[in-house]
Structure formats: structure tokens, C-alpha cells
N, C-alpha and C positions, 0 to 999 in steps of 0.2 A: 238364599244362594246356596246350589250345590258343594261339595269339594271340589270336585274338577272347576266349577268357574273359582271357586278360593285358588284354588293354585295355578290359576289361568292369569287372575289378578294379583297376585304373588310376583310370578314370572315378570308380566311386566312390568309390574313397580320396579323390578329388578334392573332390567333391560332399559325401561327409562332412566331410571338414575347414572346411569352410563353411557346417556343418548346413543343405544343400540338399534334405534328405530330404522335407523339409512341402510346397516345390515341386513336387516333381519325381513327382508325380500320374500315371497313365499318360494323362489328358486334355493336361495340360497339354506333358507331354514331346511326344505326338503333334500339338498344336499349332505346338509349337517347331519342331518334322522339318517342318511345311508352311511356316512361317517361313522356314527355313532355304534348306526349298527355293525360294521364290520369290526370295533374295537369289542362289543360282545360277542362277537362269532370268535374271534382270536382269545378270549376265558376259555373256548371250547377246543379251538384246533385240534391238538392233536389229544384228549380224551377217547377212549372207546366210550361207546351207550353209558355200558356200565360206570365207566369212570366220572362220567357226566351225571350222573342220579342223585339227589339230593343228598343220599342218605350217603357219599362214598366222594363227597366234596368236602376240604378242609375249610374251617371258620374264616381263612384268610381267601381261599376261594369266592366264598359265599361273600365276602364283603367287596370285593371287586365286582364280581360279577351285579352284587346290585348299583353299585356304583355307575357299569354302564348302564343297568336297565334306567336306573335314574337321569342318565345323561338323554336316552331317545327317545324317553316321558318328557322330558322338558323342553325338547326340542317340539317336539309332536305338540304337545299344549299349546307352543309358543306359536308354533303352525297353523292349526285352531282355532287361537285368538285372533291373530292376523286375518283371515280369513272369513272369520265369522262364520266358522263355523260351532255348530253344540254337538259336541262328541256323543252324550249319552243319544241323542237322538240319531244320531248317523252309524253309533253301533248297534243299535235296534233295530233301523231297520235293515243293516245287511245283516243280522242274525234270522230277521225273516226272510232274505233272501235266498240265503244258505240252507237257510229250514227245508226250504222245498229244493236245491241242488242237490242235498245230502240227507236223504232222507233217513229214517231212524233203521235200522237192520232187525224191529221185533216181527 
């Protein structure tokens, strides 16, 4: 077993132990990942580029900020499992589909 399915079976051992199954809808999971996502957009608000750069973010920044990345990963996985889908394989192949949208600039 990958990591992504380890922390796919993580997740839900998590979610069952809370009988979060009645929830956890593919509506509503994909609600939460837009949720989530707007609480990382709001780390960024009102940043310039610059101010947003790795190198020009405080240590307490950085720990929020993956905070939410970790909240719309767990949502997303939990997404995933439900669904049945295998992320490594459906990021593959929209990376070949992108391959040929966006092709190389040499």
C-alpha cells in the first residue's frame, strides 16, 4: 500500500470512529475542500507576491498556512476514498493531458 492509500485508511479509521460516514457525502466533502480552500486563500489576502514567498513568510505563517494545506488534503483524500477513486492514477493522467494543452516553451 502507497502513502496516499495509508493516509486515505488513516482518514477513515478517523471518520468511522466518529461515525462520520452520514456526513461525509461526496457533496458535502467537496464543499468542505472549497471551505478549506478559502481559509488558505485568507493566509494569503492581503500579502503582495513578494510578501507571500517562502523566504519573506514568518515561522508562525508557515505553520498556518500548512495547517490549512493539511485541512484540503484531508478533505480531498477523504473525497477520494469515498468515491473510489486512486489519486496517483488520476494525477497522471491529467498530467498527460496537460502535457499536450501546455506544451514545453524549448
Amino acid at each position: 500500500m502507497g502513502e496516499i492509500e495509508e493516509l486515505k485508511a488513516e482518514i477513515r479509521k478517523f471518520a468511522d470512529a466518529r461515525d462520520w460516514e452520514i456526513f461525509h457525502t461526496p457533496k458535502n466533502l467537496s464543499m468542505a475542500i472549497a471551505g478549506e480552500a478559502g481559509e488558505l486563500v485568507a493566509e494569503f489576502q492581503w500579502l503582495t507576491a513578494d510578501e507571500s514567498a517562502k523566504n519573506s513568510l514568518s515561522e508562525a505563517q508557515k505553520i498556518a498556512i500548512g495547517l490549512e494545506v493539511a485541512d484540503v488534503a484531508i478533505y480531498l483524500l477523504r473525497l477520494a476514498d469515498v468515491l473510489g477513486i486512486n489519486l496517483e492514477e488520476v494525477v497522471r493522467a491529467k498530467l498527460k493531458i496537460n502535457e499536450g494543452r501546455f506544451p514545453t516553451q524549448d
